[in-house]
C-alpha positions as a printed Julia matrix, in Angstrom:
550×3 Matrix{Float64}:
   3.88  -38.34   14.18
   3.46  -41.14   16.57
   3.47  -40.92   20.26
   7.03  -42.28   20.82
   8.27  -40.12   18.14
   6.52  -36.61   20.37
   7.72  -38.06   23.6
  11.11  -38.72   22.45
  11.29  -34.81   20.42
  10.18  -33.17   24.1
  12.66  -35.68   25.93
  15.32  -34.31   23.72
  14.51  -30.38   23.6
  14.42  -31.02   28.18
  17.56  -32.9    27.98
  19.14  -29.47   26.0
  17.43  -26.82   28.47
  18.61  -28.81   31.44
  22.01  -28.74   29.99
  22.05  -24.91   29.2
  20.39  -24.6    32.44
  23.3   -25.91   34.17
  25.48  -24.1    32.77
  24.18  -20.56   33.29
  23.74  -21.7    36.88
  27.55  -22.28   37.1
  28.25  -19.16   35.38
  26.21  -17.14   37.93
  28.08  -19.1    40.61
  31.23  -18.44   39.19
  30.36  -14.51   39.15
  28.33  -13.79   42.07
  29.83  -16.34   43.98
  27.25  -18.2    46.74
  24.17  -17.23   47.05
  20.9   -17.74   49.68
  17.92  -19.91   47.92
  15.29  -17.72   49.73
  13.98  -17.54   46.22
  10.62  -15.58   47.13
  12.51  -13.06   49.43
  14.8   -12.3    46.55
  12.18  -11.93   44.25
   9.65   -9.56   46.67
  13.04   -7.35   47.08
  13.84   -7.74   43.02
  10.65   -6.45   41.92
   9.6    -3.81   44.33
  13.03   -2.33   43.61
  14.21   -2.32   40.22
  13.31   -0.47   37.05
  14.86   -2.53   34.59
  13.6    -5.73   32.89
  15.55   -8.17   30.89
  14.21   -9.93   27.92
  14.81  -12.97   25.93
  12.45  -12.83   22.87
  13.98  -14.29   19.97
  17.18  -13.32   17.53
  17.48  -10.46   15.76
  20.52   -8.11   14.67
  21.31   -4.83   14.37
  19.7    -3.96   10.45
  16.12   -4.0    12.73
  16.65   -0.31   13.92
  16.85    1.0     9.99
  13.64    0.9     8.18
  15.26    0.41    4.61
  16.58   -2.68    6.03
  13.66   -4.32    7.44
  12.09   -4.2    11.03
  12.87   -6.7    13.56
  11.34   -7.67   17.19
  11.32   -4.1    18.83
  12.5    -1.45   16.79
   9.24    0.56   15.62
   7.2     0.81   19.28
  10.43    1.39   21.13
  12.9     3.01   19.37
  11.03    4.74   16.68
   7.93    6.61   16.3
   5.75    6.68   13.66
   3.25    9.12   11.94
   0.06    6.96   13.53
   0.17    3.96   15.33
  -2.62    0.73   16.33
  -4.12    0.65   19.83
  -4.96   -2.11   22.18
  -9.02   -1.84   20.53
  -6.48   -1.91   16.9
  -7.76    1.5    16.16
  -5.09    3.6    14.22
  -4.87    6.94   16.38
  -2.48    9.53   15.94
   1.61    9.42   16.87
   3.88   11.57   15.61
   0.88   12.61   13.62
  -1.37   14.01   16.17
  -4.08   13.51   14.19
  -4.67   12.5     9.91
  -7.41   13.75    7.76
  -8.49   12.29    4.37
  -9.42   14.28    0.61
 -12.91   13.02   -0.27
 -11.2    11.47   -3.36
  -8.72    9.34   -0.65
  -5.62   10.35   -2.7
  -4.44   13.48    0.28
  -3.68   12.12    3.79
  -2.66   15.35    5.73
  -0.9    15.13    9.23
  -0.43   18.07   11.75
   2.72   16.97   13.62
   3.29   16.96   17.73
   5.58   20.32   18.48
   7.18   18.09   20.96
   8.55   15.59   19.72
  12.61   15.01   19.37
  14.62   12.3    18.68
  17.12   10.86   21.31
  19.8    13.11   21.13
  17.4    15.92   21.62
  16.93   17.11   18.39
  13.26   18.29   16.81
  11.58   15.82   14.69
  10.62   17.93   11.48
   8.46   17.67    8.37
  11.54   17.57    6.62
  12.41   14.23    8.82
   8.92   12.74    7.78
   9.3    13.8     3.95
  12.87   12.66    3.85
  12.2     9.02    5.58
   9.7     8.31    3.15
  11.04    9.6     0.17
  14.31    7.17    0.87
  12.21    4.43    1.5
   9.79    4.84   -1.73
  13.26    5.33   -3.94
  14.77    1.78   -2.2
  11.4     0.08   -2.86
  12.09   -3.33   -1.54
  11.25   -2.85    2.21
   7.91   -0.83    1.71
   6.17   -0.47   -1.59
   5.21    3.08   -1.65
   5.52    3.56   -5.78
   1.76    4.87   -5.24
   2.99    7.82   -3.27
   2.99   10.84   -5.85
   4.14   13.81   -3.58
   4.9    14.36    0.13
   4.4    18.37    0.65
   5.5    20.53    3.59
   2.64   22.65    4.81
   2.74   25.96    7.11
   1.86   24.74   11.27
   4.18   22.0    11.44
   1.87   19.41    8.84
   2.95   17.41    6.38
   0.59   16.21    3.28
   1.16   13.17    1.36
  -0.71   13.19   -1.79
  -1.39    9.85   -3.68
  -1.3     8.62   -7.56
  -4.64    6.87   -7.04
  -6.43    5.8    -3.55
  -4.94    2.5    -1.56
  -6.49    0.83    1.24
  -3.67   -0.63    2.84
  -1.95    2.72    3.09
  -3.09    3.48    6.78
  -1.3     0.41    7.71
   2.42    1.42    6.38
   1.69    5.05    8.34
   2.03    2.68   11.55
   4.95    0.6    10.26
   7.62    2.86    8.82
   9.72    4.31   11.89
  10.76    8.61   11.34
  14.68    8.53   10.62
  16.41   12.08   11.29
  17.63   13.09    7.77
  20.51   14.88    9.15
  21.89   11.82   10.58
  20.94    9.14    8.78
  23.49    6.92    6.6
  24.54    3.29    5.64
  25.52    3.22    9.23
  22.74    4.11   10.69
  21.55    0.94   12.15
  25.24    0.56   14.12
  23.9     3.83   15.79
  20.14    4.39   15.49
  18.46    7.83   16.28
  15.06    7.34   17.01
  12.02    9.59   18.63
  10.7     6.52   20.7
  10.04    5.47   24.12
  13.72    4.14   24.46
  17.17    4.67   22.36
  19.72    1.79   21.59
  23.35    2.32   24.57
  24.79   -0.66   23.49
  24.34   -3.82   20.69
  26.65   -6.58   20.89
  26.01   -8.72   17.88
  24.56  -12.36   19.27
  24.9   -11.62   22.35
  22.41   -8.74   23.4
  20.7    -5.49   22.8
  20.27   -2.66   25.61
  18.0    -0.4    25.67
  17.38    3.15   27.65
  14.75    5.08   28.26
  14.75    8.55   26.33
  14.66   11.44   28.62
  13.11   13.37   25.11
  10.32   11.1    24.46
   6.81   12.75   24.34
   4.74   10.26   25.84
   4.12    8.42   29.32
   6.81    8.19   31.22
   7.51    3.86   31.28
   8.34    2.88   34.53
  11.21    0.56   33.59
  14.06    2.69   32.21
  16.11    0.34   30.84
  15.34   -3.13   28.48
  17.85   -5.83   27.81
  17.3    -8.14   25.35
  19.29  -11.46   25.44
  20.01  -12.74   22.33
  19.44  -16.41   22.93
  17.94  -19.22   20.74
  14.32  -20.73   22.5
  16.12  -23.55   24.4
  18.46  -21.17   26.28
  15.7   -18.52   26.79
  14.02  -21.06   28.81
  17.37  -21.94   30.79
  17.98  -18.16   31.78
  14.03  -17.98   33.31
  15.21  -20.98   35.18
  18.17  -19.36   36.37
  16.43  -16.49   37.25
  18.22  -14.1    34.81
  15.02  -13.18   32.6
  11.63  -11.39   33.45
  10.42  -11.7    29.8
  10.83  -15.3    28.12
   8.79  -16.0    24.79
   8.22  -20.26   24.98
   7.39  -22.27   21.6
   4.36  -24.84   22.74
   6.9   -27.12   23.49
   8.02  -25.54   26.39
   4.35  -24.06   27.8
   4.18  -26.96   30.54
   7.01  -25.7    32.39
   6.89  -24.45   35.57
   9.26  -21.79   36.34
   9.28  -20.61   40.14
   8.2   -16.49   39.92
   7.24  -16.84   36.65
   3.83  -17.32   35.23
   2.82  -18.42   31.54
   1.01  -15.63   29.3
  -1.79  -16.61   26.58
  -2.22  -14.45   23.83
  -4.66  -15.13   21.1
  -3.23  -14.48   17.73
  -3.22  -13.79   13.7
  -0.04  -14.95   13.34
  -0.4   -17.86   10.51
   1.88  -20.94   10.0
   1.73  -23.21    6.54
   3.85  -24.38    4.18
   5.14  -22.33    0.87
   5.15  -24.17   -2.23
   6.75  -22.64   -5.89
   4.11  -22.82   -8.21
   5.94  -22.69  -11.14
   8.61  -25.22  -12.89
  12.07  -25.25  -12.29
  14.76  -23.8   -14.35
  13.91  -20.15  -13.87
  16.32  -17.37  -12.16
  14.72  -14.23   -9.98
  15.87  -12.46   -7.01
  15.08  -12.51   -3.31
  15.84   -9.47   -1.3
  17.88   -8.05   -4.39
  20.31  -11.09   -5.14
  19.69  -13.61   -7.85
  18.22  -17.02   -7.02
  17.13  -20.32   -8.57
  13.45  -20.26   -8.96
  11.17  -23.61   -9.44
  10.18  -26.93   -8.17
   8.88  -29.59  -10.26
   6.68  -31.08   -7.75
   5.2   -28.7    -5.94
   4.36  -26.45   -9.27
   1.82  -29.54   -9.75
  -1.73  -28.05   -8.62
  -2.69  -31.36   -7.16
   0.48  -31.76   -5.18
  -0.73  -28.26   -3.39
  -4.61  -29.03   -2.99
  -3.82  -32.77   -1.66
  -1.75  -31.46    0.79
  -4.22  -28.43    1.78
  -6.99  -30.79    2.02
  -5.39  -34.12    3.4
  -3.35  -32.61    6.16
  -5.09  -32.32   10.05
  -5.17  -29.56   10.71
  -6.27  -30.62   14.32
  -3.9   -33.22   14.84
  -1.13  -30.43   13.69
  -1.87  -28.34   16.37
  -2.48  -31.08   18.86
   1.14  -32.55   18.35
   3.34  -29.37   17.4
   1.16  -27.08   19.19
   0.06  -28.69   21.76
  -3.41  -27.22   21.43
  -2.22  -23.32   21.71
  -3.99  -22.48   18.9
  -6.23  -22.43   16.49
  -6.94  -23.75   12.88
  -5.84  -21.74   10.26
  -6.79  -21.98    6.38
  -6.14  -18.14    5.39
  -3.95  -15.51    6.42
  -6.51  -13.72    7.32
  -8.87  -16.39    9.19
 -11.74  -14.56   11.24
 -10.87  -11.06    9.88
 -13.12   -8.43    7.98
 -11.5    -9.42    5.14
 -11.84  -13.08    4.9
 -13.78  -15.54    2.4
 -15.35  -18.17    5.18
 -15.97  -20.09    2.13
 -12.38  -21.33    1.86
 -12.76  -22.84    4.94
 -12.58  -27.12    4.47
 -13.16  -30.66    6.0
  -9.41  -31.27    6.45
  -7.51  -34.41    7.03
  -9.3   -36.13    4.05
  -6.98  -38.37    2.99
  -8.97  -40.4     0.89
 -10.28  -36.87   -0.89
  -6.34  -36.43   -1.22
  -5.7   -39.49   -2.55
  -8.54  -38.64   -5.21
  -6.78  -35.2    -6.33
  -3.88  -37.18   -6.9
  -4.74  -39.72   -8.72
  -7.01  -37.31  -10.74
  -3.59  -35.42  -11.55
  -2.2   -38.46  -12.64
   0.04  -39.66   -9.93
   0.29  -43.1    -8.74
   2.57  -45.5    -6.33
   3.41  -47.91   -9.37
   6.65  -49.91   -7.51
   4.38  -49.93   -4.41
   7.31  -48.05   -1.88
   4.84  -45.58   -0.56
   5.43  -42.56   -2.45
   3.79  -41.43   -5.64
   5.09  -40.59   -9.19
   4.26  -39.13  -12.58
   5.93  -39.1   -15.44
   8.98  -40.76  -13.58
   9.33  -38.38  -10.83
   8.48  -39.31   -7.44
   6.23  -36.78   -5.36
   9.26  -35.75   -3.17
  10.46  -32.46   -2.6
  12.83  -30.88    0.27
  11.3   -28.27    3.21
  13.14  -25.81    4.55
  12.46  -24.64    7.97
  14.65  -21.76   10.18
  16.54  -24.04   12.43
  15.86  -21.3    15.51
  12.12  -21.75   15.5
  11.45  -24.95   17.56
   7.54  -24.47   16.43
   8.24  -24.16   12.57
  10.73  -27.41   13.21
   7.67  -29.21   15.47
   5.61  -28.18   12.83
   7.4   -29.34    9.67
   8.21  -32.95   11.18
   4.6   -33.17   11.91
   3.73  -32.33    8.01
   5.97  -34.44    6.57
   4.69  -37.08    8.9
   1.37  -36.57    7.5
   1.94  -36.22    4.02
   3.46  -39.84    3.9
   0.13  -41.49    4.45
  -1.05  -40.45    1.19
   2.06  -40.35   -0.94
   3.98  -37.5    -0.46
   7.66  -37.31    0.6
   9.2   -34.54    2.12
  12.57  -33.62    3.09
  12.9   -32.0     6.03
  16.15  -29.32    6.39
  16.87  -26.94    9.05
  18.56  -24.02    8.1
  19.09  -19.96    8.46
  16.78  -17.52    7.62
  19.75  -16.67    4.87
  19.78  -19.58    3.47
  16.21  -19.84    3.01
  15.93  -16.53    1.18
  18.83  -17.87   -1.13
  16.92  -21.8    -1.66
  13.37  -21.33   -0.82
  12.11  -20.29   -4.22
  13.34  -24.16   -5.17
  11.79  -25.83   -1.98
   8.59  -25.26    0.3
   9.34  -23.63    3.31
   7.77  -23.02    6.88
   5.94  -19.83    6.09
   3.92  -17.38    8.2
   2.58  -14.04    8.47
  -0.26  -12.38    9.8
  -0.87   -8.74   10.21
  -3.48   -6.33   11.28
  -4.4    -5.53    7.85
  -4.71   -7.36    4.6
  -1.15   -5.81    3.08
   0.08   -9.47    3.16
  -2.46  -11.02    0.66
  -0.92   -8.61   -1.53
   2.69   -9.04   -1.14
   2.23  -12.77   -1.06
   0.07  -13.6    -3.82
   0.2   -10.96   -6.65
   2.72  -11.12   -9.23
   3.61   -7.8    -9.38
   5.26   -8.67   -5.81
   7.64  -11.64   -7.6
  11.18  -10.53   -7.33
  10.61   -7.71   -4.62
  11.76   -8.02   -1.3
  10.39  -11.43   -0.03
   7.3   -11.23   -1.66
   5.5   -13.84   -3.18
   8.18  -16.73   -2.94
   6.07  -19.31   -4.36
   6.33  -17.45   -7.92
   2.84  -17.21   -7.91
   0.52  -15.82  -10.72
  -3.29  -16.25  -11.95
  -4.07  -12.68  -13.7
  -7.77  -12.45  -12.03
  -6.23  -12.97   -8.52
  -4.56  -10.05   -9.67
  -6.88   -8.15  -11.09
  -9.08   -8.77   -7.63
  -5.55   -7.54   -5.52
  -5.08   -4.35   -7.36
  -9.13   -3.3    -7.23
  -8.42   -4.46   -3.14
  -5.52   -2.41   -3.54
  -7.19    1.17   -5.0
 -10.58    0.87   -3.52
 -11.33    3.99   -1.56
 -13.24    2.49    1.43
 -12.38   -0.85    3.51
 -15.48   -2.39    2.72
 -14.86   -2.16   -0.63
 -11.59   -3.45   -0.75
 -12.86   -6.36    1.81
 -15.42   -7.3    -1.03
 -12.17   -7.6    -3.56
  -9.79   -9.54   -0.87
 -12.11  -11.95   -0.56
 -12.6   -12.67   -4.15
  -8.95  -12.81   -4.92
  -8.98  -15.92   -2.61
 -12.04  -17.69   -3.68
 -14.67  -16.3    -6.82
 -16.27  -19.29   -7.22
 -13.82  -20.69   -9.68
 -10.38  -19.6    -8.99
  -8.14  -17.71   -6.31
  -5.57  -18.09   -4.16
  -6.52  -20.29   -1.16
  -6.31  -23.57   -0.39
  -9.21  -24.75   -2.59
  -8.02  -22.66   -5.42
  -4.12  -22.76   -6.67
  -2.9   -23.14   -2.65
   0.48  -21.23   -3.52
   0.71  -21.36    0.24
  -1.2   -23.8     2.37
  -2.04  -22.69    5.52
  -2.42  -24.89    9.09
  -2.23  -23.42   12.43
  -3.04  -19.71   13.63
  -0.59  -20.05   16.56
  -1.34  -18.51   20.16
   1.74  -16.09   21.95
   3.43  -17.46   24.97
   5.31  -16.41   26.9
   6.87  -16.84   30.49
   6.49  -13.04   32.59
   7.68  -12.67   36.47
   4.34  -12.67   38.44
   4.56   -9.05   39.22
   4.79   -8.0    35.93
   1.4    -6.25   34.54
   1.56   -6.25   30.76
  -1.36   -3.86   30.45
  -3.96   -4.79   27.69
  -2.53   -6.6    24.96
  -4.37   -6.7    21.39
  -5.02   -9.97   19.54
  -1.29  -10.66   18.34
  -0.1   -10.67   14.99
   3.07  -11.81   13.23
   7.07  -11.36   15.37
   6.79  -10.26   18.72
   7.29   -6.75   17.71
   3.7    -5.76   16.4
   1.75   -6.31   19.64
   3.91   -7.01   22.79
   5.97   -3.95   22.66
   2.98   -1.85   21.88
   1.59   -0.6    25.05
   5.14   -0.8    27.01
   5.0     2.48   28.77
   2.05    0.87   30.3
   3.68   -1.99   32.15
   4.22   -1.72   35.66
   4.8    -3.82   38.79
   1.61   -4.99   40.4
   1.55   -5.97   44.31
């Protein structure tokens, strides 16, 4: 992207906040009619006094507070408890669970449960509640993939085994994921009124608009000091506007917006896994499958082409990706996984070789014959259409900056910004601005084994190389992490096949992106882990911990 073309993307996305910004102003003006502009009196009095914080994090809707419909920024740390959970050190310790044992043969997990815990309208939380959320979810299967789990047993003292067809290593990692649903309550309506045994319950969700949130006079733990959360439901641009305003505490900022200076408020650095690259189908098109149950058009004609995937994983900068998208807050990325126990440092590359690029290609049998820049084989040019969600200012920064790049060796792509809907109903025909990211290696599964293809979201590329997958399910059943490590890392590099970059590159990965976010001054967010994917896995975490500081 050239310099004109970055200051003219920032002049626009300024021109936008200063337009939303004016308009929230006159809205407070209209409602709270004149106020003083002693801004730092107003804020001492504002934070030394009140016990509520308001949020603007991102979009989500109301199918985040029911675990058979997916998860989204907030629902399993604050509304609902699970059996263990991750610490600030990412050590699993016990939640609902207060503690987990382990058969020597790794196939029974046993949990003695906390005696008092309830849900939010005061009710116990049971063994029966445990056994019946995860019996629902391993008979939905598209949410969590628990078709290993052979029996879940009630036990005498309040415990709860589960008891498992064969060992899996990634299992300790769903036990912090899957929120506790009361089974006397719970229905196809649950999400419109969610019953959780969390920190706070759900008073009131107006669709696009907000979420509020209440602290739950039943919940076991630490007493938060804030007692009540609202989350505005605003898009990045007017997120910004409302810290402006002064109507948010909270405000997550794309790289775009990190240079702003916001009086009261100061910016937040957060190293993170969370992973950004581009998904590409690796398989012809033509072909029908499903995506989150409903039938799609599967395939891409370019992008199934091996050297379409490795010219673009080795010719894009990485560097100069993060420098003009990014801005710098980040870091490289050419894994999901990139500085974890369970990643092959061998995948990593000298990027931004565009003559190397140019090699792969022409190797593969593409070539500019008319001489307009772009390549073709076999009388198709090497174009293809990217899909990014048109809410995410990064993945948009991001994409322009890709297909940018790709034009200087011969590669055309189509940029389109669209809803998260519509990519789950095109994106199996198109590459699309991916990410991920965990704190576990559950996603190298779901992402790149074929046994995932049709399930949920998982792998949308199409993917499949039968010793990646052989390597994935001995990951999968190995009975100690440092077994399973040694079998992650060959399913993405062996020596002569696997599923990174400079193997089949199903998905090529750029930028490990860091978490920012604007917080009022006052505002201690305790000790945050290294981030991983959505807001929800690492912010939230520790929120009964956050307190006003002097």
């Amino acid at each position: 992207m050239k310099d004109n073309q970055k200051k003219f993307l920032k002049w626009k996305t300024l021109s936008y906040v200063t337009l939303v910004l004016s308009a929230l102003l006159l809205l407070a003006g209209c409602t709270n009619g004149s106020k003083e502009s002693n801004n730092s009196s107003e804020l001492e009095k504002f934070t030394t006094l009140k016990e509520d914080l308001v949020l603007a994090v991102g979009i989500m809707d109301g199918g985040q507070f029911d675990p058979k419909k997916g998860w989204g920024m907030t629902q399993i740390r604050l509304t609902h408890s699970s059996l263990l959970a991750i610490d600030s050190d990412l050590n699993f310790i016990g939640d609902l669970a207060q503690s987990y044992t382990i058969s020597e043969d790794a196939l029974t997990w046993t949990f003695p449960l906390r005696e008092d815990a309830k849900f939010s309208n005061g009710e116990q939380v049971t063994p029966e509640d445990v056994k019946f959320t995860y019996e629902m979810l391993k008979e939905d299967g598209i949410k969590f993939d628990l078709s290993f789990v052979k029996t879940i047993d009630i036990l005498e003292n309040n415990t709860i085994a589960i008891t498992l067809d064969e060992p899996r290593s990634t299992f300790v990692s769903q036990l912090t994921e899957i929120g506790i649903v009361p089974k006397a309550h719970y229905d196809e309506n649950y999400s419109r009124n969610p019953i959780g045994s969390g920190p706070y319950k759900v008073v009131q969700y107006n669709e696009g608009q907000q979420v509020i949130m209440e602290y739950n006079p039943y919940w076991y733990g630490a007493e938060p000091q804030f007692k009540k959360l609202t989350f505005l439901l605003l898009a990045e641009d007017a997120a910004l506007a409302a810290a402006k305003a002064g109507e948010a505490d909270i405000v997550y900022v794309p790289p775009t917006f990190a240079e702003q200076k916001v009086e009261g408020m100061t910016l937040r650095t957060y190293e993170s896994i969370d992973s950004r690259g581009i998904m590409l189908p690796a398989v012809p098109s033509g072909g029908k499958g499903l995506t989150n149950g409903k039938e799609v058009e599967v395939g891409n004609d370019v992008t199934s082409d091996l050297a379409i995937r490795q010219a673009l994983n080795i010719g894009l900068d990485r560097q100069k990706l993060l420098d003009v998208a990014l801005d710098g807050h980040g870091k490289k990325a050419y894994s999901l996984a990139d500085g974890l126990p369970w990643f092959n440092e061998e995948t990593v590359i000298e990027d931004g070789n565009i003559a190397a690029a140019a090699k792969i290609l022409e190797d593969g049998g593409w070539a500019d014959k008319n001489k307009d820049g772009i390549l073709e084989k076999d009388g198709r040019n090497a174009e293809f259409n990217m899909y990014f969600s048109s809410n995410d200012q990064l993945r948009s920064d991001l994409s322009l900056a890709v297909a940018d790049q790709a034009s200087a060796f011969g590669i055309k792509i189509n940029l389109l910004g669209v809803t998260w809907d519509d990519i789950y109903l095109k994106g199996k025909t198109a590459a699309v601005a991916w990410g991920g990211g965990r704190h576990h290696p559950y996603q190298l599964y779901t992402m790149n084994s074929s046994e995932q293809i049709d399930k949920g979201i998982g792998n949308m590329s199409n993917y499949y190389n039968p010793k990646v997958d052989e390597y994935l399910t001995l990951a999968l059943t190995s009975s100690s992490l440092e077994e399973a490590n040694k079998y992650w890392k060959l399913a993405q590099w062996d020596g002569e096949t696997g599923f990174s970059g400079i193997g089949d590159a199903p998905i090529v990965w750029l930028v490990r992106v860091d978490h920012l976010y604007l917080a009022n001054t006052k505002l201690d967010l305790g000790k945050q882990p290294i981030h991983s994917h959505g807001h929800e896995w690492a912010l939230f975490g520790n929120v009964t911990e956050w307190t006003w500081t002097n």
